[in-house]
C-alpha positions in Angstrom: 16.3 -32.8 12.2 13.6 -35.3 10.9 12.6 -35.2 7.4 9.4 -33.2 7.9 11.3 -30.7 9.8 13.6 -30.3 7.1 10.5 -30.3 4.5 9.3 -27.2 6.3 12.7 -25.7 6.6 12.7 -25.9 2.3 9.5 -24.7 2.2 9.9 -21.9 4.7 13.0 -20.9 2.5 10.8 -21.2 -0.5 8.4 -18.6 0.4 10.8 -16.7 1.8 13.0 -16.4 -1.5 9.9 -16.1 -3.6 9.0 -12.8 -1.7 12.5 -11.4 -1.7 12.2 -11.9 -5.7 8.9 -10.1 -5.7 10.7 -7.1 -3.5 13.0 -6.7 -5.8 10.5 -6.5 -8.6 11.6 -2.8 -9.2 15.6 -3.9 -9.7 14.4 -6.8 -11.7 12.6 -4.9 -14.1 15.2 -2.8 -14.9 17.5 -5.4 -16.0 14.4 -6.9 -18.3 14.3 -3.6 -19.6 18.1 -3.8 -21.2 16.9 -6.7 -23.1 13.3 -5.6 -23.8 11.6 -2.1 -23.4 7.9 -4.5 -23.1 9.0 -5.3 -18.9 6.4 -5.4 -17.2 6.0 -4.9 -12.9 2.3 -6.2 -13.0 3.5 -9.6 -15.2 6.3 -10.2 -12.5 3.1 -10.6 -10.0 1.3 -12.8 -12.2 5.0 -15.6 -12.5 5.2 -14.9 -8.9 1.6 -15.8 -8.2 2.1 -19.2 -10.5 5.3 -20.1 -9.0 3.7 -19.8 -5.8 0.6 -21.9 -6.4 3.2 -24.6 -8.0 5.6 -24.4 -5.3 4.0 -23.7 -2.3 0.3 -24.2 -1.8 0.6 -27.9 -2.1 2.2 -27.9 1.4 -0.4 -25.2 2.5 -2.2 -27.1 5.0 0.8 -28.2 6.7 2.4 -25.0 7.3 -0.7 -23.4 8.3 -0.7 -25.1 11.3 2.1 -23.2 12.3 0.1 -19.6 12.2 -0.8 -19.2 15.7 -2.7 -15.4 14.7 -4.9 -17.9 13.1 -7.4 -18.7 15.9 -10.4 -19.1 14.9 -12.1 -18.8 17.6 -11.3 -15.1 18.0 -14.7 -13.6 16.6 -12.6 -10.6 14.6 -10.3 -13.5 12.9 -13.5 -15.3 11.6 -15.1 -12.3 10.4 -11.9 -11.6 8.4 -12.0 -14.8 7.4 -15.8 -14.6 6.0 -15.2 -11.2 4.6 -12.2 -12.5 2.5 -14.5 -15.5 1.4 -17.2 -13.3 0.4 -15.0 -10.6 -1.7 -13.8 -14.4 -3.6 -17.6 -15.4 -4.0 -18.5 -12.1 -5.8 -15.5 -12.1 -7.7 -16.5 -15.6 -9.1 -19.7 -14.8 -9.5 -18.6 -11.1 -11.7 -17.2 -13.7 -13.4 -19.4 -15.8 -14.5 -22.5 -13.1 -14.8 -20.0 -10.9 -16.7 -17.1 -11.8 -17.5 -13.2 -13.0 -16.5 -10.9 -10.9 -16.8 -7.0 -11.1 -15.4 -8.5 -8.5 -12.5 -10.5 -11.5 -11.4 -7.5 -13.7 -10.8 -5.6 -10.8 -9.4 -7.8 -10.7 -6.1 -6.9 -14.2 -5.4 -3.5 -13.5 -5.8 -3.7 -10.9 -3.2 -4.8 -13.6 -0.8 -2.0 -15.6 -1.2 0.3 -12.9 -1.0 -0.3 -11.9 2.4 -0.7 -15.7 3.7 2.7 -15.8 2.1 4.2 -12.5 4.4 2.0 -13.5 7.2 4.2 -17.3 7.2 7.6 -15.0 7.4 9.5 -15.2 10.6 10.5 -12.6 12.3 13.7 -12.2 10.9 12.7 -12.8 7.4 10.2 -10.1 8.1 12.3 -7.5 9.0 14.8 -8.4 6.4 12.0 -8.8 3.3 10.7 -5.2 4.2 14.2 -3.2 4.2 14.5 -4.8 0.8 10.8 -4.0 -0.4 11.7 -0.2 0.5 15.5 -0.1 -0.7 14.4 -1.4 -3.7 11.5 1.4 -4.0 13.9 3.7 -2.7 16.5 2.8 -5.9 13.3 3.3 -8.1 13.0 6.8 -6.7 16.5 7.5 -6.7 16.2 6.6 -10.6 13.5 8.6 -11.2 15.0 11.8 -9.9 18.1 10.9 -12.1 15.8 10.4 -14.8 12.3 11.4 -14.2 10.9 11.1 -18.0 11.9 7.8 -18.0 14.2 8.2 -21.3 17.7 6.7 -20.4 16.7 4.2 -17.2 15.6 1.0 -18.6 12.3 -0.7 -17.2 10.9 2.6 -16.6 7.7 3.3 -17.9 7.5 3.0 -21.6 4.9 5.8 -22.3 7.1 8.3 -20.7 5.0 9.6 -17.8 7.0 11.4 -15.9 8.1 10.1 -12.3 6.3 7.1 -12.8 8.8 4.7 -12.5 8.7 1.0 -12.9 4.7 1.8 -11.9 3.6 2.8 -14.9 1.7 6.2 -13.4 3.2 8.7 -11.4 0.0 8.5 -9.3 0.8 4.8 -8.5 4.4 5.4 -7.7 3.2 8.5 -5.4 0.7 5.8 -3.4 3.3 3.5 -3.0 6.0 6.4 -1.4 3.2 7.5 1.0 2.8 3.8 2.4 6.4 3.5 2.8 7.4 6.5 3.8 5.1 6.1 7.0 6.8 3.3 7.5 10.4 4.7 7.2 10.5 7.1 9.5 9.7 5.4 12.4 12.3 3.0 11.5 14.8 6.0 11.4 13.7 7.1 15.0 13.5 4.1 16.6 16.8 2.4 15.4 20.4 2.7 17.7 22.2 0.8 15.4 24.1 3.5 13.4 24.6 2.0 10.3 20.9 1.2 10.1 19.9 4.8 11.0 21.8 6.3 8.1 20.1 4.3 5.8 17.0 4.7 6.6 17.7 8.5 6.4 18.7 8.0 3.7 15.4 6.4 2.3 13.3 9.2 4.1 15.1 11.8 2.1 15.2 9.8 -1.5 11.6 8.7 -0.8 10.4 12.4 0.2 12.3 14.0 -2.4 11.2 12.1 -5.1 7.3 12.8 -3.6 8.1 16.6 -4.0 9.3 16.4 -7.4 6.2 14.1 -8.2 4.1 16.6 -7.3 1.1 14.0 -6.9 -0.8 16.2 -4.2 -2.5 13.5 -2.9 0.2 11.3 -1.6 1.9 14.4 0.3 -1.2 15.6 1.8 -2.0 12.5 3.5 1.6 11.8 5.1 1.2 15.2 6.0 -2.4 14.4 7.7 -0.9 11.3 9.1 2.4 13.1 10.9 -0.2 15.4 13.0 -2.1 12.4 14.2 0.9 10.9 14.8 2.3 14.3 16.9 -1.5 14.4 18.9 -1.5 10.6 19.4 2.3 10.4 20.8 1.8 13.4 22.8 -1.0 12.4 24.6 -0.3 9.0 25.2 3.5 9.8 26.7 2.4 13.5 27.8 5.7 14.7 26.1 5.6 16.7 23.4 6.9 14.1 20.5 10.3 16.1 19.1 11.3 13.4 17.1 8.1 13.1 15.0 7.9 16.9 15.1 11.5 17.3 13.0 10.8 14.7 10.6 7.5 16.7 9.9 9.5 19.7 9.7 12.0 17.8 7.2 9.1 17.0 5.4 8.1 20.2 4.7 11.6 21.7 3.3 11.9 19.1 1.0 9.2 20.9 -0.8 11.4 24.3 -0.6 14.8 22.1 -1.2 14.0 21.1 -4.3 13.2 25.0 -5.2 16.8 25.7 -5.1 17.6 23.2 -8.0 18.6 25.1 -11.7 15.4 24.8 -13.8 13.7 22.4 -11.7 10.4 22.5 -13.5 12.6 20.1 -16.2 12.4 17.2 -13.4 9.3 18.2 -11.2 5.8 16.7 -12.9 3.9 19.6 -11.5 4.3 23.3 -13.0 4.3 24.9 -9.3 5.5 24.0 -5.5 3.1 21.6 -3.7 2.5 24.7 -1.1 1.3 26.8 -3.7 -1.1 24.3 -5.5 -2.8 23.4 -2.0 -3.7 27.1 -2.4 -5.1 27.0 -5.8 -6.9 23.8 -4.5 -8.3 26.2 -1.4 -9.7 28.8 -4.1 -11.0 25.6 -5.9 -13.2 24.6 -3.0 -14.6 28.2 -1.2 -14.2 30.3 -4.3 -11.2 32.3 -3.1 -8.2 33.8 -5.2 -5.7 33.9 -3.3 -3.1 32.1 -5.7 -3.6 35.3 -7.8 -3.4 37.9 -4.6 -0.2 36.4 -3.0 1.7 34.8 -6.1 0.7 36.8 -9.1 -0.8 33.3 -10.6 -3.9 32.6 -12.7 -4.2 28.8 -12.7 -2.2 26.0 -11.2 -3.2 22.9 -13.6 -4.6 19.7 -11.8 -5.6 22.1 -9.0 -9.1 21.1 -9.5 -8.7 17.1 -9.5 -8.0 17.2 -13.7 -12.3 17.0 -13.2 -11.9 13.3 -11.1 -15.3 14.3 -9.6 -16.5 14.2 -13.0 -15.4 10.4 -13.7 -16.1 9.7 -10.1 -20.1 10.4 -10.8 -20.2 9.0 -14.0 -18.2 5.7 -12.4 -21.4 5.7 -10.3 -23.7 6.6 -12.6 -22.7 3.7 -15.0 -22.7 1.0 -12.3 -25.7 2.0 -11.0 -27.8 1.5 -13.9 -30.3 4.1 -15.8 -34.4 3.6 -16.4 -33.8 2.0 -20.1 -32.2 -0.8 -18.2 -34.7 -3.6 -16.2 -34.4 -3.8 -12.7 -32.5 -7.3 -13.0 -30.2 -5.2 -14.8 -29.6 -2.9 -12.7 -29.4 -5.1 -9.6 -27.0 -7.5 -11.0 -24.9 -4.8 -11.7 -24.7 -3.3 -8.6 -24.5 -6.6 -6.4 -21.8 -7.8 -9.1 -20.3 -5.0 -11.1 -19.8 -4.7 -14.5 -16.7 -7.3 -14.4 -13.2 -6.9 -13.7 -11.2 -4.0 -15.6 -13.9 -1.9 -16.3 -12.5 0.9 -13.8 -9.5 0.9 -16.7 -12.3 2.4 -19.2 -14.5 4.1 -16.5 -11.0 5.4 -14.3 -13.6 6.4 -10.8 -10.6 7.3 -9.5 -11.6 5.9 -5.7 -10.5 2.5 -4.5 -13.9 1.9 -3.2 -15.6 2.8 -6.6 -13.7 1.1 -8.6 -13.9 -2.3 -6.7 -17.9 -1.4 -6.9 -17.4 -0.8 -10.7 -15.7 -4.1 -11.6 -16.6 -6.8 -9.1 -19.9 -4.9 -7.1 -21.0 -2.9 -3.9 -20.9 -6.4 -2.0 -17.7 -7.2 -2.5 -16.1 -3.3 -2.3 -18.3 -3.0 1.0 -16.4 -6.4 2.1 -12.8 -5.5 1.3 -12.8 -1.8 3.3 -14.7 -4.1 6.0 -11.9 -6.3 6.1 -9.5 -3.6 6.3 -11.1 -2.2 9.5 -11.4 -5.1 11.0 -8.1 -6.0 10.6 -6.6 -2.8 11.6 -8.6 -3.4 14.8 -8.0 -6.6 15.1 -3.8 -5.6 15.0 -4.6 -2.9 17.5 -6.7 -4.9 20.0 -4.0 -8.3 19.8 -1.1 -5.7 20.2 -2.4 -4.0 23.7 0.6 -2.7 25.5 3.2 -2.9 22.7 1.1 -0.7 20.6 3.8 1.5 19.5 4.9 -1.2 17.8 2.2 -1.4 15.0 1.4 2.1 15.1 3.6 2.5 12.0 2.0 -0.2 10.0 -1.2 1.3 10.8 -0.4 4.8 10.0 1.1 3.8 6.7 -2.2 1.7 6.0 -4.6 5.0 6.5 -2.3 6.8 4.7 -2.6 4.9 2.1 -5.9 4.4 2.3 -6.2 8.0 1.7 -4.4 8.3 -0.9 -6.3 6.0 -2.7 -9.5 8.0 -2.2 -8.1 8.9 -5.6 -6.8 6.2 -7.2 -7.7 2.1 -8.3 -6.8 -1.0 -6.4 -4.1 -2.1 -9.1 -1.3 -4.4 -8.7 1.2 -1.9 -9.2 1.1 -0.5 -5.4 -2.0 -2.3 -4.2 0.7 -5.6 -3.9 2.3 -2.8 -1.4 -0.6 -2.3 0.7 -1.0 -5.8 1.1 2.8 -6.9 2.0 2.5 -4.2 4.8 -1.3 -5.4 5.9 0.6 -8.7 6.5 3.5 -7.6 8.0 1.5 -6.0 10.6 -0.2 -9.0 11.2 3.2 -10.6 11.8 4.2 -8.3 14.1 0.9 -9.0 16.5 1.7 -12.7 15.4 5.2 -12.1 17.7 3.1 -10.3 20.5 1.0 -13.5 20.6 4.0 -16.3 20.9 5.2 -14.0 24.2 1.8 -13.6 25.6 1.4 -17.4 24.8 4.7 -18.2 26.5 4.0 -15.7 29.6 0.7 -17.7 30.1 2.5 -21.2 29.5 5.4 -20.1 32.5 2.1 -18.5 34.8 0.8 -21.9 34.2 3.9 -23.9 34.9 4.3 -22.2 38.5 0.8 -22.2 39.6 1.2 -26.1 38.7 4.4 -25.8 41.1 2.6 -23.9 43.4 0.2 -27.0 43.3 
């Protein structure tokens, strides 16, 4: 092995290492939190993100040479590419016309995130997400233990229930409905036994700990995603998908298992079962009563959003400007927001808003445009071995759902991200074989010749 080989041997390692470290963010924190209660998971992201420009981006160019999805000459790559480029432009410029904030330099350190997945192999791939989940899967073991967060250390220190090292229950309830997605394909598809039981054994800590949570968001859309996942797999095999169709109907008694637990209203965040609050949220909407009818309830609380539609309009309201303000005004904040961290005050609640809020409509128009180009782009590039990113992009929507709710913030956006890449990864591999198959088609018609 030459010297340059070995050069991108250490740096492969590197990266490699450096994301395994930021996987086990969750494990990390909690041994911070012996020595200080102050850990923080969003500060971990900020050393990783320095270490990595130290490290790693020196030798940048060099390995990039090595990313065959990288072909620009693919017209969906270089409209990721320009999309990407523009979010970074109106992020710069929110920062100048505004002002800088840490939630400016955040969005660059999503970018180098998922250039650091998308250089994994496909072994390190594999290997860096069973740790990402296992280690999420720990958190949510702890938080069952010890859902106030009062004994685990490195848990939240404001107490919110289940919110684990993520300082919101909401947050930890996003980042559960993007990996649960995830997990239970792996638990269908795998034959090695070993592997199987633990990724049960995920699926059940995971969907437990989303129960107890009670974040009605985050259950809803793994719920909406498991019937698109029973419609698409039934019509594309013509077999009626069993396998999918029992882990939906696991799904749904962990809502009723957790019922049989003593005084379970001491662990759960909500005050009722998930089944009964989707009905409150029904009588919400069309004006019903049912809750009342069939369970003898008045009111189940948060069943009307905790009045999210409330910040949502005023989000918009604010960003959009009033007749007191100048036109300039009200065009600069709309093309560049009012500068990063402002959905903290505001809280719009919607990923979309708040990325309209703090860095402008350009830029949140951009970033959902680069999402669904990418997801098309790893749907197109994976053609027949489809049912191998399927997963990746259920988990995406489902998180992109969930989210319709929430903020783009480090503590499960980094999530999104790592599994945005790892998808890409995975058409990455379905390139290198149809670049081989052409290479040996080539070869014999040479032969032939």
């Amino acid at each position: 092995m030459d010297i340059q080989s070995k050069n991108k041997k250490i740096i492969s390692n590197i990266n490699y290492y450096l994301l395994l470290i930021l996987a086990c963010g969750p494990i990390i924190q909690f041994f911070v939190g012996i020595i200080t209660p102050d850990s923080n998971f969003e500060l971990l992201f900020y050393i990783w993100g320095f270490v990595f420009l130290i490290v790693y981006a020196i030798s940048f160019v060099v390995k990039a040479k090595n990313i065959k999805i990288m072909k620009v000459k693919e017209k969906l790559v270089i409209t990721m590419i320009i999309l990407t480029f523009v979010c970074l432009v109106c992020v710069l410029i929110s920062g100048f016309v505004k002002h800088f904030a840490i939630n400016n330099l955040q969005i660059l350190l999503y970018v180098f995130l998922f250039i650091s997945v998308l250089l994994l192999d496909k072994k390190q791939s594999k290997v860096f997400l069973i740790v990402l989940i296992a280690n999420f899967a720990l958190s949510c073991l702890l938080g069952i233990m010890d859902p106030n967060g009062y004994v685990i250390p490195g848990f939240s220190s404001n107490h919110v229930a289940s919110a684990l090292f993520f300082v919101h229950a909401n947050y930890s309830q996003a980042i559960a409905a993007l990996l649960i997605v995830i997990v239970y394909h792996m638990m269908i598809k795998e034959k090695n036994p070993i592997l199987s039981f633990m990724y049960v054994l995920f699926f059940v800590i995971i969907g437990l700990h989303m129960f107890l949570n009670s974040s009605s968001a985050g259950i809803s859309c793994v719920f909406v995603i498991l019937v698109i996942n029973i419609i698409v797999d039934w019509i594309r095999t013509k077999k009626f998908p069993l396998k999918v169709f029992l882990v939906f109907l696991s799904y749904v008694s962990f809502a009723f298992l957790i019922e049989l637990y003593p005084n379970i209203y001491n662990l759960r965040t909500g005050h009722y079962n998930y089944f009964i609050e989707v009905v409150d949220v029904f009588d919400n909407i069309f004006g019903t009563n049912l809750t009342k009818s069939w369970f003898n309830i008045e009111y189940v609380p948060g069943s009307n959003g905790w009045e999210r539609d409330k910040l949502l309009a005023n989000s918009i309201a604010t960003v959009w400007g009033n007749s007191s303000m100048s036109f300039g005004e009200r065009l600069i904040n709309n093309l560049f927001g009012l500068g990063g961290g402002t959905l903290h005050t505001l809280r719009p609640h919607n990923m979309f808003v708040g990325g309209w809020v703090d860095f402008g409509l350009i830029f949140a128009i951009s970033l959902y445009s680069l999402f669904i180009v990418g997801i098309i782009y790893i749907a197109k590039k994976a053609g027949k071995r489809i049912y191998e990113v399927l997963p990746y992009i259920y988990a995406m929507i489902a998180y992109l759902i969930a989210t319709m709710f929430g903020s783009m913030l480090v503590y499960h956006f980094i999530y999104f991200v790592a599994i945005f890449a790892l998808a890409f990864n995975k058409v990455k591999e379905n390139i290198t074989l149809e670049d081989k198959r052409i290479g040996y088609q080539i070869l014999n018609e040479d032969k032939e010749n």
